[in-house]
GUFI-652228 format. One record per residue (C-alpha): residue number from 1; residue in one letter; x, z, y. Coordinates in steps of 0.2 Angstrom, whole numbers, plus 5000, padded with zeros to 4 digits. Example, Ala and Ser with C-alpha at 12.3 -4.5 7.8 and 13.67 -1.06 7.14 Angstrom:
GUFI-652228
SITE    nr   rest     xx     zz     yy
SITE     1      A   5062   5039   4978
SITE     2      S   5068   5036   4995
END
This chain:
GUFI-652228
SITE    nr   rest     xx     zz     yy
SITE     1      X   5000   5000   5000
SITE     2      X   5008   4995   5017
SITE     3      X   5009   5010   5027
SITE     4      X   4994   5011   5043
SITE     5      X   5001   5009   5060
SITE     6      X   4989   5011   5076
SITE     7      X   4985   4996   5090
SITE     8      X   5002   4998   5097
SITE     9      X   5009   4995   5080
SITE    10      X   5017   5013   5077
SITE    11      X   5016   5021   5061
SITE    12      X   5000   5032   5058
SITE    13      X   5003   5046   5043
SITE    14      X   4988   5052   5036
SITE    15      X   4994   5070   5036
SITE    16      X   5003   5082   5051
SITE    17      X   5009   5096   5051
SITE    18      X   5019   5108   5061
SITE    19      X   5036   5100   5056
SITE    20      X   5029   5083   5069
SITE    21      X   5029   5095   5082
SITE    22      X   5047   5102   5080
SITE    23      X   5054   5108   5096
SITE    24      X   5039   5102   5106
SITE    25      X   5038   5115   5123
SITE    26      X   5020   5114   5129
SITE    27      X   5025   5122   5144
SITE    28      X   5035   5106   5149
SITE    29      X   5026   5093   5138
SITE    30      X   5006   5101   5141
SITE    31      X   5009   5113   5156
SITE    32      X   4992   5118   5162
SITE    33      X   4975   5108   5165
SITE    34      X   4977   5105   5184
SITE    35      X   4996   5104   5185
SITE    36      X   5012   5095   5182
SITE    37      X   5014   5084   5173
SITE    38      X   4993   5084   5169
SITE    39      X   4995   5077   5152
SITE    40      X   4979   5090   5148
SITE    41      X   4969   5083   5163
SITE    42      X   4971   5080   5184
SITE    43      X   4959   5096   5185
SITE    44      X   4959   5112   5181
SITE    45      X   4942   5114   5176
SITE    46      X   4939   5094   5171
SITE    47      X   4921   5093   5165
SITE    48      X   4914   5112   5164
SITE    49      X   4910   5111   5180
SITE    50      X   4900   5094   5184
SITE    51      X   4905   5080   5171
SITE    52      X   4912   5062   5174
SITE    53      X   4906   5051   5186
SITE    54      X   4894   5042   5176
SITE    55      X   4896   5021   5183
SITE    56      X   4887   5006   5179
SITE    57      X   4893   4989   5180
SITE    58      X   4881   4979   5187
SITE    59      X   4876   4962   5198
SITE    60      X   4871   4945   5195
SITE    61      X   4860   4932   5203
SITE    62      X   4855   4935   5221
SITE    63      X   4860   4952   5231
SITE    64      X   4841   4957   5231
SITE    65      X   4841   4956   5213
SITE    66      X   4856   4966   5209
SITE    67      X   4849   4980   5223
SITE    68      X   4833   4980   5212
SITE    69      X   4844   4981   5197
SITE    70      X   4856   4995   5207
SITE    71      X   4840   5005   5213
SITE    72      X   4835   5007   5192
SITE    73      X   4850   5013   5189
SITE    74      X   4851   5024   5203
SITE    75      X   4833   5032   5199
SITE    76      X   4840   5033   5177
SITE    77      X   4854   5046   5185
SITE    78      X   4871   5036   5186
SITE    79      X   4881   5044   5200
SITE    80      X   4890   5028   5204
SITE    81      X   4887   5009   5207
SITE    82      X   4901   4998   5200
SITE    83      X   4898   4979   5209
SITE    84      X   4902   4963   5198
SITE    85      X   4904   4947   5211
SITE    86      X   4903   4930   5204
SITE    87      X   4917   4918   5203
SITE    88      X   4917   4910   5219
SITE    89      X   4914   4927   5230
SITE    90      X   4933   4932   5218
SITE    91      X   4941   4915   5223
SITE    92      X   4936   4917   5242
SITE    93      X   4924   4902   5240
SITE    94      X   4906   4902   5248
SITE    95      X   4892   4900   5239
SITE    96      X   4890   4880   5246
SITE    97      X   4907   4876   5244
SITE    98      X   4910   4860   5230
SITE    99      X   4922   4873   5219
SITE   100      X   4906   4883   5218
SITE   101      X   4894   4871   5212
SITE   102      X   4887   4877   5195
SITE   103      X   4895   4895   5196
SITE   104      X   4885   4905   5210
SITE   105      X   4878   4922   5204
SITE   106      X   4882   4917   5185
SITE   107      X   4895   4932   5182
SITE   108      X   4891   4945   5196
SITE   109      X   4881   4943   5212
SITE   110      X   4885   4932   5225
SITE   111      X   4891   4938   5241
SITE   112      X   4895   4927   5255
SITE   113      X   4893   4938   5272
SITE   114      X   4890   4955   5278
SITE   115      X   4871   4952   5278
SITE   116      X   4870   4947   5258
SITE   117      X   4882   4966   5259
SITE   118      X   4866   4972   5268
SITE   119      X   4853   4967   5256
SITE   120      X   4865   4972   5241
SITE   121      X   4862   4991   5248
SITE   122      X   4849   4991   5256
SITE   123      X   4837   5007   5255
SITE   124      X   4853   5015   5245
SITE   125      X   4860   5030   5253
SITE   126      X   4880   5026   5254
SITE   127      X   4885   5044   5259
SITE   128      X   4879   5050   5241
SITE   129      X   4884   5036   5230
SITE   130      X   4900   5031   5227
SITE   131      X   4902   5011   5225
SITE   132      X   4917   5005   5216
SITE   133      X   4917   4985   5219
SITE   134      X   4927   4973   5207
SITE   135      X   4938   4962   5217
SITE   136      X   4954   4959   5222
SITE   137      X   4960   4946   5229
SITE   138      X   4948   4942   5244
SITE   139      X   4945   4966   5242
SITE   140      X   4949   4967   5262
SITE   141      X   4934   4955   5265
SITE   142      X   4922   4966   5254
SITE   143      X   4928   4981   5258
SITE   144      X   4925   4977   5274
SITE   145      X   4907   4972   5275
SITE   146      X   4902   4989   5266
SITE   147      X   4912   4996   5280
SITE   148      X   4902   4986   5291
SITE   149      X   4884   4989   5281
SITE   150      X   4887   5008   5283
SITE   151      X   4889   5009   5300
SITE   152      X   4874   4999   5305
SITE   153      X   4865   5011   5294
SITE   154      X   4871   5026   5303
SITE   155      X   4884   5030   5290
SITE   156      X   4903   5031   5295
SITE   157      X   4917   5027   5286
SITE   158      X   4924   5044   5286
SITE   159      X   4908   5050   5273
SITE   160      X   4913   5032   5261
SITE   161      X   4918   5034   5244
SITE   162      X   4923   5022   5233
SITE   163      X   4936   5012   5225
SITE   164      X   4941   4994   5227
SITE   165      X   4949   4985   5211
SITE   166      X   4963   4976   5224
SITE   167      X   4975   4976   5208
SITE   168      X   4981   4953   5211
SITE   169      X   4998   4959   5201
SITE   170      X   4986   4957   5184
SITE   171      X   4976   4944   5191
SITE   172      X   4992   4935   5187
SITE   173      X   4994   4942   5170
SITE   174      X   4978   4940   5163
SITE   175      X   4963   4936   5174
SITE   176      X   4967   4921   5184
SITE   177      X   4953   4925   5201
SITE   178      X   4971   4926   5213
SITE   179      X   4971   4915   5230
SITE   180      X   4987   4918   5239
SITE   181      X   5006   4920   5234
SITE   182      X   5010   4936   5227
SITE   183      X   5023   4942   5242
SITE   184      X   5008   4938   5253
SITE   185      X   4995   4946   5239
SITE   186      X   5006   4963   5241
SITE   187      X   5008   4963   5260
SITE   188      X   4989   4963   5261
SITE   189      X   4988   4976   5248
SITE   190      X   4997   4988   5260
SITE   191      X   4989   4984   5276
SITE   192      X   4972   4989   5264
SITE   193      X   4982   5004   5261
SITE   194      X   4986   5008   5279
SITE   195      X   4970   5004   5284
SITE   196      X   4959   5015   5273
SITE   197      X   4969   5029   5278
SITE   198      X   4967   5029   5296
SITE   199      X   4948   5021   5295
SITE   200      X   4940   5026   5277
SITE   201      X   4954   5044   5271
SITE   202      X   4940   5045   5255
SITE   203      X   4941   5028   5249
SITE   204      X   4952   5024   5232
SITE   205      X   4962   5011   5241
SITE   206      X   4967   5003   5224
SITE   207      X   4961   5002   5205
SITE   208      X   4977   4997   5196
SITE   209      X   4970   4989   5180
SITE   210      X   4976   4988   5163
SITE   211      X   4957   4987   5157
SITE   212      X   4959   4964   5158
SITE   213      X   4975   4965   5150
SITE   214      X   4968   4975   5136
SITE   215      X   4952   4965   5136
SITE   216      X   4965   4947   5135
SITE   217      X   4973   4957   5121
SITE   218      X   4983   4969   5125
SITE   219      X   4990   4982   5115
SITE   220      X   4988   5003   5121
SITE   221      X   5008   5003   5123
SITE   222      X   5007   4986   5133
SITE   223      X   4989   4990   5141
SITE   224      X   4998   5005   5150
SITE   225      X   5015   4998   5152
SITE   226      X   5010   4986   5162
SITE   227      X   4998   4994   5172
SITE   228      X   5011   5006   5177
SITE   229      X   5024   4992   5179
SITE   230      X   5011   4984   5192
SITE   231      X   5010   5001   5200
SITE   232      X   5027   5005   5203
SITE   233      X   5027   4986   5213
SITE   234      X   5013   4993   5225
SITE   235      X   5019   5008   5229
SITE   236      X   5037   5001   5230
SITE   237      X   5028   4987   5243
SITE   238      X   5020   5001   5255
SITE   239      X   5036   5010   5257
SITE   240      X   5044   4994   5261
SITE   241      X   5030   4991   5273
SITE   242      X   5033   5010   5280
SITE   243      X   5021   5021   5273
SITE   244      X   5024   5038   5266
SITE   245      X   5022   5040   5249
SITE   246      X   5010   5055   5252
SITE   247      X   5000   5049   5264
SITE   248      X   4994   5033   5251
SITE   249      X   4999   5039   5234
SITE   250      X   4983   5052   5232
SITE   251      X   4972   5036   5235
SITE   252      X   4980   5025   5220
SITE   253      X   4966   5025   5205
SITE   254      X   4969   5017   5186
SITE   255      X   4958   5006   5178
SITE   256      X   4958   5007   5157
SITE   257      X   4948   5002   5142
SITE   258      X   4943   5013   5130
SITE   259      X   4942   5004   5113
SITE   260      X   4936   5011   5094
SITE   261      X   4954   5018   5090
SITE   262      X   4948   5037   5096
SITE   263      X   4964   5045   5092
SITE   264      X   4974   5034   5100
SITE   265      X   4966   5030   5113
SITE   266      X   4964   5049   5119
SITE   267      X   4984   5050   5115
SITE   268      X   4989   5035   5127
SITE   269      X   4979   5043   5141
SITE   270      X   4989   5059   5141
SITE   271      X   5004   5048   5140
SITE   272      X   4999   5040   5154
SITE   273      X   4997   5054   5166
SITE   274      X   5013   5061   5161
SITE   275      X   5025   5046   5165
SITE   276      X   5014   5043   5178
SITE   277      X   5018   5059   5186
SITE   278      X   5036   5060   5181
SITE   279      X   5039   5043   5190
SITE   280      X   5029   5047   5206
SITE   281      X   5040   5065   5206
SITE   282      X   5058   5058   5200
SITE   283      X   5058   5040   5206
SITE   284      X   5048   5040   5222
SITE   285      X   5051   5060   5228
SITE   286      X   5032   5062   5230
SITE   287      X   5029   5081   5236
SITE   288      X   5010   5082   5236
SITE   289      X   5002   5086   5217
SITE   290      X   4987   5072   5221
SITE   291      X   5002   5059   5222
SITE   292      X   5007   5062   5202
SITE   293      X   4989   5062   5199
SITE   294      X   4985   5048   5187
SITE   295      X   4966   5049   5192
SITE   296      X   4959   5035   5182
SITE   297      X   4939   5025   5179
SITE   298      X   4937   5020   5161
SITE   299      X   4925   5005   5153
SITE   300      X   4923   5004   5134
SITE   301      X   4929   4989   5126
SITE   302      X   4920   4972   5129
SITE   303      X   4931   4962   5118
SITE   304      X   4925   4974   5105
SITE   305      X   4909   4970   5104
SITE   306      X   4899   4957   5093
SITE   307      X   4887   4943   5095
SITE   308      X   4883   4948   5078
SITE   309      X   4871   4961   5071
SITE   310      X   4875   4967   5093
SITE   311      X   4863   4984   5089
SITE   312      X   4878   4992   5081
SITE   313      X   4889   4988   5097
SITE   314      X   4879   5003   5104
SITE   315      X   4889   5013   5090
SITE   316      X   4905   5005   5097
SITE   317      X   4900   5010   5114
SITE   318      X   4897   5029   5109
SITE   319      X   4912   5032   5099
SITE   320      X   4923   5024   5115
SITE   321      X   4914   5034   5128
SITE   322      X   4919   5047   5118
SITE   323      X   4936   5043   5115
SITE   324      X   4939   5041   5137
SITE   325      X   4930   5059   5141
SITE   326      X   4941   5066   5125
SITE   327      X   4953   5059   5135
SITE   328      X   4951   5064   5153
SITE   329      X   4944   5050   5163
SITE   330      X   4937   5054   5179
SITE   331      X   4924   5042   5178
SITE   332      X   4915   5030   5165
SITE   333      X   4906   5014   5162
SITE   334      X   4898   5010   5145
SITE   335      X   4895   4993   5143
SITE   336      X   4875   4986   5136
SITE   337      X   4874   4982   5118
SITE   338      X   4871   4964   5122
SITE   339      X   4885   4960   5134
SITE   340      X   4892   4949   5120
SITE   341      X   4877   4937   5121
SITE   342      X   4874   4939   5139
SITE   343      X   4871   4948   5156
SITE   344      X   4864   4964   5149
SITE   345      X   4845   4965   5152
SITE   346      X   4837   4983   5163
SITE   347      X   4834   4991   5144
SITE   348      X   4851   4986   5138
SITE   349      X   4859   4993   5153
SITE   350      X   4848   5010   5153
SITE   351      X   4853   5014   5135
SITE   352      X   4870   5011   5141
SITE   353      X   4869   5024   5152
SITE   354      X   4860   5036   5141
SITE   355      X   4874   5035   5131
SITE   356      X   4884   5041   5144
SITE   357      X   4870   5055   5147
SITE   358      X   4870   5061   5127
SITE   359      X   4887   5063   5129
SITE   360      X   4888   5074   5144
SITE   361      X   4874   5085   5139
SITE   362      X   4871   5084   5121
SITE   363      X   4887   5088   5115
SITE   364      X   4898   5103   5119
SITE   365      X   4913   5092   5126
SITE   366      X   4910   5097   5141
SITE   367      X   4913   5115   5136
SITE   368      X   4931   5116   5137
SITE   369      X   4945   5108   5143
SITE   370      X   4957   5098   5131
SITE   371      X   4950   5100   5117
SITE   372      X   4963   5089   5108
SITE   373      X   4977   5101   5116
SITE   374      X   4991   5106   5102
SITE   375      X   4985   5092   5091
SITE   376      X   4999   5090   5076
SITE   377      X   4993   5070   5078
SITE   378      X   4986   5068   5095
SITE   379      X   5003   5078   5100
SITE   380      X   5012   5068   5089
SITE   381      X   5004   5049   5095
SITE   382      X   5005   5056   5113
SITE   383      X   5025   5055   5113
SITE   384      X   5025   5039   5102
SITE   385      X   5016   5030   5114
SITE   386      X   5025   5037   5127
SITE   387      X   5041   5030   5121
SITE   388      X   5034   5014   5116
SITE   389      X   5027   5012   5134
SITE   390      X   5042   5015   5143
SITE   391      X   5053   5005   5133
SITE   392      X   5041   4990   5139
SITE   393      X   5040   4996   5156
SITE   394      X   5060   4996   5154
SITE   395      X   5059   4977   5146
SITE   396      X   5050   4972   5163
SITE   397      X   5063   4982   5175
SITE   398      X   5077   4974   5168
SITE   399      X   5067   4959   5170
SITE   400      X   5069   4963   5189
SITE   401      X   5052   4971   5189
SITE   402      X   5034   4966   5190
SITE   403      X   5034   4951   5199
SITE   404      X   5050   4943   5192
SITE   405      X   5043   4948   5174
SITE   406      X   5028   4940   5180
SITE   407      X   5037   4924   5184
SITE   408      X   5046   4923   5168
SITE   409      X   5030   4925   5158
SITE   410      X   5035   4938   5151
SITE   411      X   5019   4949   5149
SITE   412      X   5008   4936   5150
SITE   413      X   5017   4932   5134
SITE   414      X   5019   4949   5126
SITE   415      X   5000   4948   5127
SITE   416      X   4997   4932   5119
SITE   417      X   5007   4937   5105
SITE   418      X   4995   4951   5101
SITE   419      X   4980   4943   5105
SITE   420      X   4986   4929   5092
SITE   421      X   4991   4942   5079
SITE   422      X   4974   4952   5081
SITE   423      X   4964   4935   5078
SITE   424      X   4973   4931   5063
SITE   425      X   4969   4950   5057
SITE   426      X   4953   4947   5060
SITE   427      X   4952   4931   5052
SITE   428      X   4959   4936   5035
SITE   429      X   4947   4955   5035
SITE   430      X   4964   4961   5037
SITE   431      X   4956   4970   5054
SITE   432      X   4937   4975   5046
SITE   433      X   4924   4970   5061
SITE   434      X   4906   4978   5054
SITE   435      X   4893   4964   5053
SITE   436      X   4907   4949   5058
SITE   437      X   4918   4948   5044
SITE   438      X   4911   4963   5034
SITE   439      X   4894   4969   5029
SITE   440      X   4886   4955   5036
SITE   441      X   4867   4949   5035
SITE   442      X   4862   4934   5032
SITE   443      X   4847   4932   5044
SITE   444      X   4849   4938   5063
SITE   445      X   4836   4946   5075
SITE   446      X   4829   4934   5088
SITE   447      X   4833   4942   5105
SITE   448      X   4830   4936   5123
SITE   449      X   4846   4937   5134
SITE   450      X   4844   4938   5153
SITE   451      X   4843   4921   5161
SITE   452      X   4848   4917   5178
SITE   453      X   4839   4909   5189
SITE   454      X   4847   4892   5194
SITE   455      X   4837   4890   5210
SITE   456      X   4851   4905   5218
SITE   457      X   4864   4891   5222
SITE   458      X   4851   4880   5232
SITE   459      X   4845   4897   5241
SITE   460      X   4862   4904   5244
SITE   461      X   4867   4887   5251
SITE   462      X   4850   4888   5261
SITE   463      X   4856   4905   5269
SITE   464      X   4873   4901   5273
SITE   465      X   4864   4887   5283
SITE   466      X   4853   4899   5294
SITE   467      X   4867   4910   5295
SITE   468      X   4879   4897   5302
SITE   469      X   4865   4889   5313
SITE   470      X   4861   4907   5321
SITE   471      X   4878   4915   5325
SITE   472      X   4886   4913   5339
SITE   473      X   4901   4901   5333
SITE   474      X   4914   4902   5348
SITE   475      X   4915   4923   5344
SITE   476      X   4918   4917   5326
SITE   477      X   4932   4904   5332
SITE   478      X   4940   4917   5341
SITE   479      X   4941   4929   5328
SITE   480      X   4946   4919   5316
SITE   481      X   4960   4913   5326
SITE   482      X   4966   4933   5329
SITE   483      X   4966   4934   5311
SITE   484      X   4977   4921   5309
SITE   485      X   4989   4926   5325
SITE   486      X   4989   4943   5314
SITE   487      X   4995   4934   5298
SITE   488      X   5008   4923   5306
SITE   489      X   5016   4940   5312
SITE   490      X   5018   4958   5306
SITE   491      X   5001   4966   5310
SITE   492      X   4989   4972   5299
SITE   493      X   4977   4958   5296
SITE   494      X   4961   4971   5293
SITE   495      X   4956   4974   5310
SITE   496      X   4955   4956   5315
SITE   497      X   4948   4952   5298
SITE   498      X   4936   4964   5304
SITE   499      X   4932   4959   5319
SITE   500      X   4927   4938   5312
SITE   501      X   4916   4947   5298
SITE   502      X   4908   4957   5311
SITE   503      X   4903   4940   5320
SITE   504      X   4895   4934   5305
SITE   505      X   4910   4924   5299
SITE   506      X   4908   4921   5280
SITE   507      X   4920   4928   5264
SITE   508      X   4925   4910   5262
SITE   509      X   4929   4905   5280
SITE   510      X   4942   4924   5282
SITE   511      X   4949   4918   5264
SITE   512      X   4953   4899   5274
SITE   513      X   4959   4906   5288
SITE   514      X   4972   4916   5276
SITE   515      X   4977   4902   5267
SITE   516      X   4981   4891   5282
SITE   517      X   4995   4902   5286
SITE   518      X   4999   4909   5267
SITE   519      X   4994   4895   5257
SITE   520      X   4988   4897   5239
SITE   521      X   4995   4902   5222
SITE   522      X   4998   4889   5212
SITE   523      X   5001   4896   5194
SITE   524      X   5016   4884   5190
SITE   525      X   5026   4887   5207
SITE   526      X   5038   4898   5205
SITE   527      X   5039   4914   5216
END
């Protein structure tokens, strides 16, 4: 019998003992809940108090839809709205732009200017709910249109909480929705950072992401490696750009999956904290405690989930929420049984969040913190991880870090492999998939996905149309002109960028005026 290994291909024994644990110091390797280097948990009381922020990903179609869809949730009991755009609102295209044609609303809702951002919240009180919104490269556009919403609404910035994805590093990895060149990508990531702390101090300026890397195939051990690799490049850019690394460092969030693989994925989340904190504290001199905080959001895995027999991805679903508050996320979205099929429909996505609720007050994991603390083999897969992640996150430093790595193709690459090895698993029921390639039935449920409607681009269109005719168009000139003076120098490009979406310019027309000075990636230049 071949000896079992876990995701990241490290050797899983099916018994521990004390003798896996020889030498281990929990005072070093553990310390307490709350404290350095938080392998047990960023807080010292985690869930006993109030559990996880409890998220759901949704938006499709047109912004009144998704407000009706967000407004259901809302009244269900999630705590916090997670906003899917469609392609052309991630490219920085609008809606009647000829790149757009056949894409608007399909993936996530279409936002084109700040009044869709109105109607995507209206009657949702954005002091109370925190909104974490699923962009990156055109984040500052977004970002700044809820901004914009939640002051017309009496709201300001200061009472905002939220997160914006903003993580373009991994766009080049593994997700493809980048528009400028990364140098330039980077420089707008710390004026975001700069920004939000003088205008929005609650927001999470970033949500650096291994979730797409894991989802394109990923490993644990690569999934975190290269998250963290991407991380050290930002914070590295904003000291370059002058910041302090206390005054942004508190406001960087992660972004991971939580797949089937319970024990190890509880393990590679308390590895992730501790290098995390030990890099801020050793490599960077960060003095304040919330800077070595790996404070992270976690989505169960999509690319588990099947088309076939899909009620048992609701099985899938609970045993990986389960997993991410076993391992400490701060906050959680389950993903709808039917996702592999389609957008999810309103009782797909309330079950999904039900899940989340069962979990929270059904069970008595709230009831203590770290209940895996001392573990023989969550101890003992905690530091193999750890290992196996920084000897990666070495592989891409001597590769002259995340951007050069990135040019070589080197994570790109490391990712394919697996993915590739994974399939084949799969393929030969090497890898068991219940109800794809084992215990399978021969005849399947009819079910009825959610359909969008394919009038929305025609509308859309029509709105841009209005909007264009009823602005005043010189104000919009002018400001888009200051944003590109700002991008030809040094300046912080958000207050300009600000100033053009206030005048009603559109998401697609600020991403122009960016790329007339930056340009745009082209994904076999070289950078």
């Amino acid at each position: 019998m071949s000896e079992a290994t876990t995701e990241s291909g490290l050797p899983i024994r099916a018994r521990y003992g004390p003798e896996d644990l020889d030498g281990f110091d929990p005072a070093t390797r553990l310390g307490e809940p709350g404290a350095y280097p938080f392998t047990r948990g960023v807080y010292p009381s985690m869930y006993t108090g109030r559990p996880w922020t409890m998220r759901q990903y949704a938006g499709f179609g047109t912004a009144a839809e998704s407000n009706a869809r967000y407004k259901e949730l809302v009244a269900n009991g999630t705590g916090g709205l997670s906003v899917a755009f469609d392609l052309p609102t991630q490219m920085g295209y609008d809606s009647d732009h000829p790149l757009a044609s056949g894409e608007v609303g399909k993936v996530g809702v279409a936002i084109d200017s700040v009044e869709d951002m109105q109607l995507l919240f209206d009657g949702l009180p954005l002091d109370e709910v925190s909104t974490s919104m699923t962009i990156n490269a055109p984040a500052a556009s977004l970002l700044l249109m809820y901004q914009l919403v939640a002051e017309g609404n009496g709201i300001p910035a200061s009472s905002l909480t939220g997160t914006i994805q903003n993580d373009v590093l991994k766009e080049y990895i593994a997700r493809g929705t980048y528009i400028y060149p990364p140098a330039e990508s980077l420089r707008l990531i710390s004026n975001i950072f700069a920004y939000c702390q003088q205008e929005i101090p609650r927001w999470n300026t970033i949500s650096i992401s291994g979730y797409h890397m894991a989802e394109a195939g990923a490993t644990p051990a690569q999934e975190v490696a290269f998250t963290l690799a991407n991380a050290k490049a930002y914070v590295q850019a904003a000291l370059d750009a002058g910041l302090a690394v206390d005054d942004f460092a508190p406001r960087l969030s992660f972004f991971f999956v939580a797949r089937t693989t319970l024990l190890e994925e509880v393990a590679k989340f308390r590895a992730a904290r501790r290098i995390w904190a030990r890099m801020m504290k050793e490599e960077f001199g960060a003095q304040n405690p919330r800077s070595m905080m790996l404070r992270f959001h976690t989505q169960t895995a999509g690319v588990q989930l099947t088309a076939q027999q899909p009620e048992i991805n609701l099985v899938r679903v609970a045993l990986q929420g389960l997993g991410a508050v076993l391992g400490g996320t701060q906050s959680l979205h389950t993903n709808s049984f039917d996702e592999a099929i389609a957008l999810p429909t309103a009782k797909a996505a309330r079950l999904a969040l039900r899940t989340q609720q069962v979990l929270a007050y059904e069970t008595d994991v709230t009831k203590t913190v770290d209940p895996f603390a001392g573990s023989y083999v969550v101890e003992s897969l905690t530091d193999d991880l750890e290992g196996a992640v920084e000897a990666l996150m070495q592989a891409v430093e001597d590769r002259g870090g995340a951007v050069r790595a990135i040019e070589q193709g080197f994570q790109k690459g490391e990712i394919e492999r697996s993915a590739y090895e994974n399939a084949l698993q799969i393929d030969s029921g090497e890898r068991v998939v219940v109800g794809q390639n084992r215990f399978t039935v021969e005849e399947h449920e009819r079910y009825e996905p959610l359909r969008v409607d394919p009038t929305i681009e025609a509308a859309q269109a029509e709105r841009l149309e209005r909007l264009r005719a009823d602005r005043d168009q010189g104000a919009v000139d002018r400001a888009l002109a200051d944003l590109r003076a700002a991008a030809q120098g040094t300046a912080n490009v958000l207050p300009p960028m600000r100033e053009a979406l206030a005048a009603r310019a559109t998401g697609g027309e600020v991403a122009d005026a960016l790329r007339e000075v930056w340009g745009q990636h082209v994904p076999h230049e070289t950078f």
